[in-house]
C-alpha positions as CSV (number, residue, x, y, z in Angstrom):
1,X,-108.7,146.2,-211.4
2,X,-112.3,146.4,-213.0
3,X,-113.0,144.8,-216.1
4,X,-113.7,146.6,-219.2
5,X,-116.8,146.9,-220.6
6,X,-118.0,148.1,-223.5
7,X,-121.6,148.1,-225.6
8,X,-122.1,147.3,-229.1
9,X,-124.2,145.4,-232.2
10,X,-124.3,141.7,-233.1
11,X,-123.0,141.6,-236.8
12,X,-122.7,137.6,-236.9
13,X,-123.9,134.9,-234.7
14,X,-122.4,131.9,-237.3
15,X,-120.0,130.4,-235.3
16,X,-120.8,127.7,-232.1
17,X,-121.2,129.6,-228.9
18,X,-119.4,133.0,-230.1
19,X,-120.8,135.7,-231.6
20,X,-119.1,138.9,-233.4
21,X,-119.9,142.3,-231.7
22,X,-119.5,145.7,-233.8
23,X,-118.6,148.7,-231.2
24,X,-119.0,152.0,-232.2
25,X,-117.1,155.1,-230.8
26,X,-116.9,159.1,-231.5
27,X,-113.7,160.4,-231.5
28,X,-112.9,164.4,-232.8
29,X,-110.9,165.0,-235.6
30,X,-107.9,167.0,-234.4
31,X,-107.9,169.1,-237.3
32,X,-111.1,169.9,-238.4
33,X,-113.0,169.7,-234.9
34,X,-115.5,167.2,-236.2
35,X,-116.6,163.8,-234.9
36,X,-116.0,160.9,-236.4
37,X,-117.0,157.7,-236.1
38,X,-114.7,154.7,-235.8
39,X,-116.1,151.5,-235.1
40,X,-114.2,147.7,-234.5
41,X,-115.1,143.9,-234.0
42,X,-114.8,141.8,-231.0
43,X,-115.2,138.1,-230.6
44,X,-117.0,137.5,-227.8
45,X,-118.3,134.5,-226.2
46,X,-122.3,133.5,-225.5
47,X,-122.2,130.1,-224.0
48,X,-126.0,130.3,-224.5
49,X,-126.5,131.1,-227.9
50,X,-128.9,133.4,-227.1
51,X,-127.7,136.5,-228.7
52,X,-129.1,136.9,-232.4
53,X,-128.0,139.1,-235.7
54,X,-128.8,143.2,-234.6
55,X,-128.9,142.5,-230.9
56,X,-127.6,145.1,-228.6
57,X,-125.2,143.5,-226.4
58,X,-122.4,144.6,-223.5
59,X,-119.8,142.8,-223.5
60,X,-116.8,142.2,-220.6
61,X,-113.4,141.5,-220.8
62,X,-112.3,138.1,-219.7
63,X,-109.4,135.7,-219.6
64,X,-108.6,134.4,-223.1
65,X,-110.9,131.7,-224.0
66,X,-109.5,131.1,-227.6
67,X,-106.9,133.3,-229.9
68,X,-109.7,135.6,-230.9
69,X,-111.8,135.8,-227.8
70,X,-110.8,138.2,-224.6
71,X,-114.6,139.1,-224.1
72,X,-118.0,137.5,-222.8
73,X,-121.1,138.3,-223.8
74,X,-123.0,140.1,-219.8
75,X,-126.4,138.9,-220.1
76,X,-128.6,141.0,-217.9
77,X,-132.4,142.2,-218.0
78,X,-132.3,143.9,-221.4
79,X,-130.9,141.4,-223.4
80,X,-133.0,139.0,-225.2
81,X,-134.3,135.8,-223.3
């Protein structure tokens, strides 16, 4: 079964080898026809550090590392070095 993956924004990068990733969705109001926007926060992990505050990151679903954390950070050509 694949792995979901989703792509979002770093809000926080405090915490040792996790960082907090806000995902943003549209979704259409099912009265009034009109988007909306609905966003939520992940914990994922970055065993690098290398993600920073405003990055744009994907993210993976994973095994649970810790009670908050089901996703990794993917690091691939576009994210930061």
């Amino acid at each position: 079964m694949p792995k979901r993956t989703m792509q979002g924004t770093v809000v926080s990068d405090k915490a040792d080898k996790t960082v907090t990733v806000r995902v943003e969705r549209r979704i259409m109001h099912p009265v009034y026809k009109k988007f909306i926007t609905r966003s939520k926060k992940f914990a994922a992990h970055d065993a690098e550090n290398r993600c920073k505050e405003g990055d744009s990151v994907r993210i993976r679903e994973c095994a649970p590392i810790s009670k908050s954390k089901t996703y990794e950070v993917v690091y691939d050509d576009s994210t930061r070095a």
